[in-house]
FITOR-649310 format. One record per residue (C-alpha): x, y, z; residue in one letter; residue number from 1. Coordinates in steps of 0.001 Angstrom, whole numbers, plus 524288, in hexadecimal, padded with zeros to 5 digits. Layout:
{X=X	Y=Y	Z=Z	code=A	pos=NUM} .
...
END
This chain:
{X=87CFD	Y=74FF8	Z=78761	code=X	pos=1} .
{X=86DAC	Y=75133	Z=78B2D	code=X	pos=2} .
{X=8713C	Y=759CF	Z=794C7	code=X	pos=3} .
{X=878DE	Y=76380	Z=78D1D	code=X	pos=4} .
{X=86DBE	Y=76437	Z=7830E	code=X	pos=5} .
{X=86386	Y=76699	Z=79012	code=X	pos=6} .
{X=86D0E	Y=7718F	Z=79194	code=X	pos=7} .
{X=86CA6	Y=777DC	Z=782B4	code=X	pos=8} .
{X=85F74	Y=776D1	Z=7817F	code=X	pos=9} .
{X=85C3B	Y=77D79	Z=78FE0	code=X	pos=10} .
{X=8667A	Y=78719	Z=78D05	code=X	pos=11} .
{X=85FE4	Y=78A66	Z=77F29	code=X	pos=12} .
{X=852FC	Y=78A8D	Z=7847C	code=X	pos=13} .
{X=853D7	Y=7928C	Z=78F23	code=X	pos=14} .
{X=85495	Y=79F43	Z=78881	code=X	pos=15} .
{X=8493B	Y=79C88	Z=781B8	code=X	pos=16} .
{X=8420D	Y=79844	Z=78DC9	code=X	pos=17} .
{X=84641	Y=7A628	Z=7946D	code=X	pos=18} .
{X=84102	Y=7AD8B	Z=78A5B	code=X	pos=19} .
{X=833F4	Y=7A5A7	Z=78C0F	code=X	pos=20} .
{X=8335B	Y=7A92D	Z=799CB	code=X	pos=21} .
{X=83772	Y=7B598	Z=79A83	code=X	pos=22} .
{X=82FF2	Y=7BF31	Z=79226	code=X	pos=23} .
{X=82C05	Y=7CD2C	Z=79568	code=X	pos=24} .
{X=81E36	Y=7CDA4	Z=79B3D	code=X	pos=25} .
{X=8212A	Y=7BFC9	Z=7A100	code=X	pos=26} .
{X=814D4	Y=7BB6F	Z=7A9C4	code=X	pos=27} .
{X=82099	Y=7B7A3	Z=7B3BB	code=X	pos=28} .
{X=82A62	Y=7C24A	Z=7AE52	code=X	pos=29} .
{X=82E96	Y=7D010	Z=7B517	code=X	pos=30} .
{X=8344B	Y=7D9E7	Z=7AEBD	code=X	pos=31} .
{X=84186	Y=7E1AE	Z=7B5C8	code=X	pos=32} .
{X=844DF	Y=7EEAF	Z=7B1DC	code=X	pos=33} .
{X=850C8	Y=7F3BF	Z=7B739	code=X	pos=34} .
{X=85572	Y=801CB	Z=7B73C	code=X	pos=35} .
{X=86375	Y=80337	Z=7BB26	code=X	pos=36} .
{X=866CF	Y=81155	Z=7B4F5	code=X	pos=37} .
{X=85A32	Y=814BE	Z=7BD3E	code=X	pos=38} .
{X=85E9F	Y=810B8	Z=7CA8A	code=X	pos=39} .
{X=86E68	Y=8120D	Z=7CA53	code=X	pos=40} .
{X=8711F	Y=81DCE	Z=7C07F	code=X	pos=41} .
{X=87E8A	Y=81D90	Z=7BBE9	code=X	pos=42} .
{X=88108	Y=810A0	Z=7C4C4	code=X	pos=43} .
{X=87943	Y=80969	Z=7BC11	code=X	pos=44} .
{X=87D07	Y=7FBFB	Z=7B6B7	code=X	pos=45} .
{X=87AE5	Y=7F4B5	Z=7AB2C	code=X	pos=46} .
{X=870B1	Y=7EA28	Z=7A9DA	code=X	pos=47} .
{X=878AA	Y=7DEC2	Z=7A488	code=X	pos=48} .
{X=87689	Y=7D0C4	Z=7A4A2	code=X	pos=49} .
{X=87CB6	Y=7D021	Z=7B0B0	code=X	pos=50} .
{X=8739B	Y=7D864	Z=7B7F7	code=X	pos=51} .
{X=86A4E	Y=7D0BB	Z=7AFB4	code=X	pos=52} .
{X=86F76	Y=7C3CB	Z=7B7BE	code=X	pos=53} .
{X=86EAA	Y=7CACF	Z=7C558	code=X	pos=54} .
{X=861CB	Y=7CD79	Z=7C1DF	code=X	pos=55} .
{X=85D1A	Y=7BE5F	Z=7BE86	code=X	pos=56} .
{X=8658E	Y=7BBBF	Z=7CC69	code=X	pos=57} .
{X=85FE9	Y=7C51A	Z=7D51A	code=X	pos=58} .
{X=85283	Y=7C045	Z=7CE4D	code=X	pos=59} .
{X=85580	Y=7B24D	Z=7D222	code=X	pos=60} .
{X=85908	Y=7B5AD	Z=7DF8E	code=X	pos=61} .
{X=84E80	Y=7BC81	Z=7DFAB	code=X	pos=62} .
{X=8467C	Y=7AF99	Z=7DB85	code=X	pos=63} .
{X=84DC0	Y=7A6C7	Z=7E663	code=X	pos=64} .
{X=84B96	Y=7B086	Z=7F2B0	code=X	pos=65} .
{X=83E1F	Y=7AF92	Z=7EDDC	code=X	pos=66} .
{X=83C89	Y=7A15F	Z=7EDFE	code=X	pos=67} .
{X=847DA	Y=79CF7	Z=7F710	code=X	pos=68} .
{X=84531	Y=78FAC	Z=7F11B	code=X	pos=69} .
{X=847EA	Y=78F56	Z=7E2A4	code=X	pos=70} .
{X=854C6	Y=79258	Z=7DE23	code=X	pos=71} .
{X=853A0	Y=79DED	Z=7D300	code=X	pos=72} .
{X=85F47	Y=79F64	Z=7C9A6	code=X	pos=73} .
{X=861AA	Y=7A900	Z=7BEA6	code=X	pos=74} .
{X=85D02	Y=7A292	Z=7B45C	code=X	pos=75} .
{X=84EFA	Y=7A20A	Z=7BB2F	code=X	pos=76} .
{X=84F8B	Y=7B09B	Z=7B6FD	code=X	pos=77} .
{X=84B3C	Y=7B256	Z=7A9AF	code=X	pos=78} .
{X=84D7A	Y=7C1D3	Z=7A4EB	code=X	pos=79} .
{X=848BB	Y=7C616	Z=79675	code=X	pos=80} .
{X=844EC	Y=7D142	Z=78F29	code=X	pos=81} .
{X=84FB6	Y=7D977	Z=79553	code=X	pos=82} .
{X=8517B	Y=7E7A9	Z=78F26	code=X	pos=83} .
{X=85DA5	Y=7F183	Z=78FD4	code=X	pos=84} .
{X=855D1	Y=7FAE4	Z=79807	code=X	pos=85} .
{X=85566	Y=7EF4A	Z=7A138	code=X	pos=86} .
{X=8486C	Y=7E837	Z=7A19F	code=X	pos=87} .
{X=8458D	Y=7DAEE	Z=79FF8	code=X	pos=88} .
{X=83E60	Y=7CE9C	Z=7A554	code=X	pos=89} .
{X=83FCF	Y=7C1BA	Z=7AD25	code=X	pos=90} .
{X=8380E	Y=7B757	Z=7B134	code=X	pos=91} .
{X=83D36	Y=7AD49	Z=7BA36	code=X	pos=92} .
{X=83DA2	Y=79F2C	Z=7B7E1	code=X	pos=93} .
{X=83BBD	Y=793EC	Z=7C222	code=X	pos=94} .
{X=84839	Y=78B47	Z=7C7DE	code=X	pos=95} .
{X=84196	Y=78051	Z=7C5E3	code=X	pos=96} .
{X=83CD4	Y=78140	Z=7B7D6	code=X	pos=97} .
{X=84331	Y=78CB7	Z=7AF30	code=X	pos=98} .
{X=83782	Y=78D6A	Z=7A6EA	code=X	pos=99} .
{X=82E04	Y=7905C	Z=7B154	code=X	pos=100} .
{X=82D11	Y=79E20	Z=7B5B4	code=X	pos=101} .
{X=82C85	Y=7A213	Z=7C381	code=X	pos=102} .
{X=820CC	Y=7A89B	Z=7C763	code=X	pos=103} .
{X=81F54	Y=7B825	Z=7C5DD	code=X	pos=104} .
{X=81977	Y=7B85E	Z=7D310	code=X	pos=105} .
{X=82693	Y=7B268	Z=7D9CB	code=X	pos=106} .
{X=82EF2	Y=7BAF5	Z=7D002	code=X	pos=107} .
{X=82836	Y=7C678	Z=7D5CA	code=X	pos=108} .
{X=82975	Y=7C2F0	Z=7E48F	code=X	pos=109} .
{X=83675	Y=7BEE7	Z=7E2CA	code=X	pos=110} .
{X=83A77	Y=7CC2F	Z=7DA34	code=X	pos=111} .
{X=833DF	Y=7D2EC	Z=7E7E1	code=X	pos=112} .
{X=83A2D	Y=7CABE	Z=7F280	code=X	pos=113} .
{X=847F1	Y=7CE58	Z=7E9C0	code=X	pos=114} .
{X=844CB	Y=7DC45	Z=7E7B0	code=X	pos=115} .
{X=8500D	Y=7E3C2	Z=7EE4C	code=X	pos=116} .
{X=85A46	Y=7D904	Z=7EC9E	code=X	pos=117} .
{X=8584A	Y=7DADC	Z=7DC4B	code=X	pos=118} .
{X=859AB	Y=7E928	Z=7DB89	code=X	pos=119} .
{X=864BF	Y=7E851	Z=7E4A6	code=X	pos=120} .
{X=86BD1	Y=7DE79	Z=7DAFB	code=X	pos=121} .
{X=86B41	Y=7EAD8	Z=7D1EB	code=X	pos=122} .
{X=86AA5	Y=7F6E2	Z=7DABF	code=X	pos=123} .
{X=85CDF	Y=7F957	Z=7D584	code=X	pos=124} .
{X=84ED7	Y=7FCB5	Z=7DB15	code=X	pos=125} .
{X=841EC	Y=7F6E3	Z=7D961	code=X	pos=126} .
{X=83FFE	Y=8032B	Z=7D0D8	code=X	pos=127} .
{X=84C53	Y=800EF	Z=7CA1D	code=X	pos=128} .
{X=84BFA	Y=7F181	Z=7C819	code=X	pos=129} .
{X=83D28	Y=7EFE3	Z=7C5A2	code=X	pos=130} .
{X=83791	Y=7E2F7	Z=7C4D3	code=X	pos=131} .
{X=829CD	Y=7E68F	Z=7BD66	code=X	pos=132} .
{X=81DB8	Y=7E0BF	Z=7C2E7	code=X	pos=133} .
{X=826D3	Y=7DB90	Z=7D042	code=X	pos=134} .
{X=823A2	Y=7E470	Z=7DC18	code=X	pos=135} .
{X=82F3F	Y=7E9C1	Z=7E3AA	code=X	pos=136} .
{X=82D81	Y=7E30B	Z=7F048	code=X	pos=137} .
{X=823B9	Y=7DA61	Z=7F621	code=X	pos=138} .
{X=8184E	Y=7E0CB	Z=7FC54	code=X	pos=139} .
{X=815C1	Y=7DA5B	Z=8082E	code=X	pos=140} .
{X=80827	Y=7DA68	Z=80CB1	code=X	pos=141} .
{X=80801	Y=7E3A7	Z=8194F	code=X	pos=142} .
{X=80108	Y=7DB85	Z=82387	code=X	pos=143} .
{X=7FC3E	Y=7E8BD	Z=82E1E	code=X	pos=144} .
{X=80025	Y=7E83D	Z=83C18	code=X	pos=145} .
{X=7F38F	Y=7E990	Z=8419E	code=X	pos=146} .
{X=7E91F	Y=7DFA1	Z=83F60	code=X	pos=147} .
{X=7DC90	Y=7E202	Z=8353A	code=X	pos=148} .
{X=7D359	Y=7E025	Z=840A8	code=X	pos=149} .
{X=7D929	Y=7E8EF	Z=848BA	code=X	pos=150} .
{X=7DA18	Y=7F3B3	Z=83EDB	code=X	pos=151} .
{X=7CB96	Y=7F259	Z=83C73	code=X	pos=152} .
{X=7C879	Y=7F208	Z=848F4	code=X	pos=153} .
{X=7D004	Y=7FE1D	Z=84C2F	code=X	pos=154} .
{X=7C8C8	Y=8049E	Z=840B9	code=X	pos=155} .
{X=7BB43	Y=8004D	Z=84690	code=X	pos=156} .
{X=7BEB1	Y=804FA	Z=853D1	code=X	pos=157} .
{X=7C2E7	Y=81269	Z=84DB7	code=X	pos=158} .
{X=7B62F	Y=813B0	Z=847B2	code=X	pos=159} .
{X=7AEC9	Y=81119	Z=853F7	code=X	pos=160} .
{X=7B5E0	Y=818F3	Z=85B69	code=X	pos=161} .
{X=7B45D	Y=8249A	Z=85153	code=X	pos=162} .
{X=7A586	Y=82201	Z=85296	code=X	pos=163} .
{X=7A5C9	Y=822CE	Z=86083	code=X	pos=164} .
{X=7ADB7	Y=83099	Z=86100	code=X	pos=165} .
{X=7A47E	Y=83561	Z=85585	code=X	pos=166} .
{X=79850	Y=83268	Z=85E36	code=X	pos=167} .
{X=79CE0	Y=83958	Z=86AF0	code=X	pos=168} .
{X=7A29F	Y=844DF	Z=862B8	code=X	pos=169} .
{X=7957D	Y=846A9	Z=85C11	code=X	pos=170} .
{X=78E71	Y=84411	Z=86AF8	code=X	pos=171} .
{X=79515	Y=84F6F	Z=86F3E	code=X	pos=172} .
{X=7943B	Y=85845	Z=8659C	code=X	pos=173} .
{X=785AD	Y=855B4	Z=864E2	code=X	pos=174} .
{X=7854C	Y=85704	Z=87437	code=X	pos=175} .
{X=78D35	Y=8636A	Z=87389	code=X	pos=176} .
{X=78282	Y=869AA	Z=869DD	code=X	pos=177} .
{X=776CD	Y=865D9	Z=871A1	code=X	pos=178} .
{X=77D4D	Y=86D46	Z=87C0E	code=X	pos=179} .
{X=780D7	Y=878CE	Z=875A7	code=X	pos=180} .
{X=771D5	Y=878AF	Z=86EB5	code=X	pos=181} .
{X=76CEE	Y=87800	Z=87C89	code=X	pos=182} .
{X=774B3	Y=884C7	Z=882BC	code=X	pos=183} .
{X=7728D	Y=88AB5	Z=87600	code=X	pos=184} .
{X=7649B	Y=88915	Z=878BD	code=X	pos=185} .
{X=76383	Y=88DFF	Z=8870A	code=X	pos=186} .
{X=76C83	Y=89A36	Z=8829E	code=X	pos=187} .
{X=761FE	Y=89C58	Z=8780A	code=X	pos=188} .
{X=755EB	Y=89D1C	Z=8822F	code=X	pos=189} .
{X=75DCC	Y=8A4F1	Z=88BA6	code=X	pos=190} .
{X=7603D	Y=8B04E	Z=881D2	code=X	pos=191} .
{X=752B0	Y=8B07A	Z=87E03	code=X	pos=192} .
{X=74E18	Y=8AFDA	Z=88DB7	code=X	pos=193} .
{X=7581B	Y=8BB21	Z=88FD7	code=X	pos=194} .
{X=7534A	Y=8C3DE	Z=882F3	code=X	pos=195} .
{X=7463B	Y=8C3B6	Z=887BC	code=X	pos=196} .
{X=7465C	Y=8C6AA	Z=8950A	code=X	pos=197} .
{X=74FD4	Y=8D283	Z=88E50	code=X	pos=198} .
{X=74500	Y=8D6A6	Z=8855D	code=X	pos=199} .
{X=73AB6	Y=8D68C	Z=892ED	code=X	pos=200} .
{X=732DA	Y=8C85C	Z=88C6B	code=X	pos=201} .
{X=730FD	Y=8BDDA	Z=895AB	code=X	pos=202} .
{X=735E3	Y=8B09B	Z=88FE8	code=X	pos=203} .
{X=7308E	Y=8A2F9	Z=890FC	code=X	pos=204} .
{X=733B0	Y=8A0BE	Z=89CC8	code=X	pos=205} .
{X=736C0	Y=8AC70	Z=8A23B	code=X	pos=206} .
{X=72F8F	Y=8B317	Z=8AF55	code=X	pos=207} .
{X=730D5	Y=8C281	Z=8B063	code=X	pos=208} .
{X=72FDA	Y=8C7CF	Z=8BDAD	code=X	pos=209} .
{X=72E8A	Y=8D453	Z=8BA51	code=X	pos=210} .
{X=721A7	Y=8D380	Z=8B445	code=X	pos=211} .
{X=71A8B	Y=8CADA	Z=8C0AC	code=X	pos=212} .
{X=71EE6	Y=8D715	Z=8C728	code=X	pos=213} .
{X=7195B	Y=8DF6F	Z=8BEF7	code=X	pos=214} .
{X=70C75	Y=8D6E6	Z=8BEA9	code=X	pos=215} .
{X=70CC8	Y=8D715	Z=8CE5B	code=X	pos=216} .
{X=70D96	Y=8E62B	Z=8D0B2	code=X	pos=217} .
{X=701D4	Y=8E7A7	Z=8C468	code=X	pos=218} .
{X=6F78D	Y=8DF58	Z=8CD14	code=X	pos=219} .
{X=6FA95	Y=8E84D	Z=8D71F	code=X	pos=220} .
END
C-alpha cells in the first residue's frame, strides 16, 4: 500500500517538477528549431508526438555514446515550450537523480559527438535541425606538422639569408658605379686632350714637337 502511494505522488509530481526544470532561457536548456517544409519540400512530414519521442531517443543516445557509462533513458529528456512552427526546449536530467540537471557543457559535447546521427533520424541538416547555441561539430584543435622551433628557425634563417643577398646585391651595384664613374672620367679628359690639340693649344701634359722645331731653326 506505501508503495502504491510512492507511486501517485511521484507520478503527480513529476509534471510539475518538468515544468520547473525546463523553462525557456534555461541556464542548462537549448532551444531546437526544426524546419522540415525547408529541407524536404513536398516530402515533408508532420511533427507529431512521435517524432517528438525519436527526438528525446536520439537525444538519450546521444547522452549514453557520450558518457558510455551512465545509462540515459527518455524520460532524462525534458522538452517544453514547444510551438506549431516547431520550436521548443529541453534540458536533460541526470540517471541518478531526476531532479538534477546534467550539465550544459556535456549536453553540448554530447549534441556534437551525435551531430550527423540526429539529423539522419529525420533526414535533416545542421541548417535544417538547429540546435541554438550547440556548434555543428567539434573543432578539434589542429596540432601543425612541423614543429614551432623549427618554423621559427626557418623564418630566422630566411631573414639572414635575405640580408646576406641584399648586401652583395648592393656591393655590386656600388662596385659597378665606381667603375663606370671611373671610365666616365678618363673618357672625359681624353675629349678635352683631343679638342685642344684640334684647336692648336697644348694641354697639361701635352709636348708639341712642332714648336721645339720651330724654336731650333729660329736660333739658327
Amino acid at each position: 500500500m506505501l508503495v502504491r502511494i510512492l507511486v501517485l505522488l511521484y507520478l503527480a509530481g513529476a509534471p510539475a517538477l518538468a515544468q520547473t526544470l525546463c523553462q525557456p532561457n534555461a541556464s542548462n536548456g537549448y532551444m531546437v528549431r526544426i524546419s522540415i517544409k525547408t529541407a524536404l519540400g513536398n516530402q515533408a512530414y508532420e511533427w507529431n508526438e512521435n517524432e517528438m519521442f525519436l527526438f528525446r531517443a536520439t537525444m538519450a543516445f546521444a547522452m549514453r555514446r557520450y558518457y558510455e557509462t551512465k545509462t540515459y533513458n527518455v524520460d532524462n529528456i525534458i522538452v517544453c515550450d514547444q510551438t506549431p512552427r516547431v520550436s521548443f526546449w529541453f534540458v536533460v536530467t541526470s540517471p541518478d537523480n531526476a531532479a538534477m540537471l546534467t550539465p550544459k557543457a556535456d549536453v553540448e559535447k554530447a549534441v556534437s559527438m551525435s551531430r550527423n546521427r540526429i539529423n539522419n533520424a529525420f533526414l535533416l541538416t545542421d541548417r535544417t535541425l538547429e540546435f541554438l547555441g550547440i556548434d555543428p561539430t567539434l573543432v578539434e584543435p589542429v596540432n601543425p606538422n612541423t614543429p614551432p622551433w623549427l618554423i621559427v628557425f626557418g623564418v630566422v634563417i630566411g631573414a639572414v639569408c635575405a640580408g646576406i643577398i641584399v648586401m652583395l646585391v648592393s656591393s655590386l651595384l656600388q662596385k659597378r658605379r665606381k667603375e663606370k664613374g671611373i671610365v666616365e672620367d678618363g673618357q672625359d679628359e681624353e675629349d678635352r686632350q683631343m679638342k685642344g690639340v684640334e684647336n692648336g693649344n697644348i694641354l697639361d701634359g701635352s709636348y708639341n714637337r712642332g714648336f721645339t722645331d720651330d724654336d731650333r731653326f729660329t736660333k739658327l
